[in-house]
C-alpha positions in Angstrom: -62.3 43.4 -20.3 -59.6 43.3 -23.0 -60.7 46.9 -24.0 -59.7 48.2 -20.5 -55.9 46.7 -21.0 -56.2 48.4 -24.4 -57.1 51.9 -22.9 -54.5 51.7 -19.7 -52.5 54.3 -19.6 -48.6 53.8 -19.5 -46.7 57.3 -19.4 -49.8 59.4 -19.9 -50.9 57.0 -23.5 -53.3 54.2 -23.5 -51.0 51.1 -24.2 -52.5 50.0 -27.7 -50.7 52.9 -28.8 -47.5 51.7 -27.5 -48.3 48.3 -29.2 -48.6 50.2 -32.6 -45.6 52.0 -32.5 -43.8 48.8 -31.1 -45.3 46.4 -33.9 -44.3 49.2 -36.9 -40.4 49.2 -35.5 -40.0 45.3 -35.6 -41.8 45.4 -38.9 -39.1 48.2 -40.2 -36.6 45.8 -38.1 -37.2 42.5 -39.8 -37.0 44.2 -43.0 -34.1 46.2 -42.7 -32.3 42.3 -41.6 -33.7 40.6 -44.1 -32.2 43.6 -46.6 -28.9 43.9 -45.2 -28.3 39.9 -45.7 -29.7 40.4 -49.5 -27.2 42.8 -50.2 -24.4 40.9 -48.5 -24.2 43.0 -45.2 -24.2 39.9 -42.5 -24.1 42.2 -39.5 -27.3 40.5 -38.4 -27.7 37.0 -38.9 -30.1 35.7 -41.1 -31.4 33.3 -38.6 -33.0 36.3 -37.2 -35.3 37.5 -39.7 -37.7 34.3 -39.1 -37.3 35.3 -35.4 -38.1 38.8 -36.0 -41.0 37.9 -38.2 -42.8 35.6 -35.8 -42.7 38.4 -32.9 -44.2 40.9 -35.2 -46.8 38.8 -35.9 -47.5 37.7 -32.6 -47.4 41.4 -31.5 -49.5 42.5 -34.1 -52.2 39.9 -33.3 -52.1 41.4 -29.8 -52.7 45.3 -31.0 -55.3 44.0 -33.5 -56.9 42.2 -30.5 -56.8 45.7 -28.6 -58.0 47.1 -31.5 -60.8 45.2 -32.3 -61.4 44.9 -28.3 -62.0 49.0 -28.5 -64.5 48.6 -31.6 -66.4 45.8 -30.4 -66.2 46.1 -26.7 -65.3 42.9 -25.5 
């Protein structure tokens, strides 16, 4: 079941590709806020990097579930 909403295509890819690429740029994201704030560049508030950090988890939960889904067919 969750394996066929891993393998759906969206613009000719299966969408647990898109959830890869999607879950690597709010990884770079988060960090890149929580960098700029270190070194005193507040062009991003800091109240966004425990934002950011709690949707790349959530989406990386989800692409590990598709993931898994594929390996384990479930």
């Amino acid at each position: 079941m969750i394996h066929n909403i891993a393998f759906a295509q969206f613009l000719g890819q299966p969408l647990v590709m898109y959830g890869g690429l999607f879950t690597f740029l709010l990884l770079l994201f988060t960090a890149t806020v929580g960098l700029l704030n270190f070194k005193g560049i507040l062009i991003i508030p800091f109240k966004w990097h425990p934002r950011l950090a709690i949707t790349t988890i959530i989406v990386a939960i989800i692409h590990a579930l598709f993931g898994l889904s594929i390996l384990f067919n479930f």
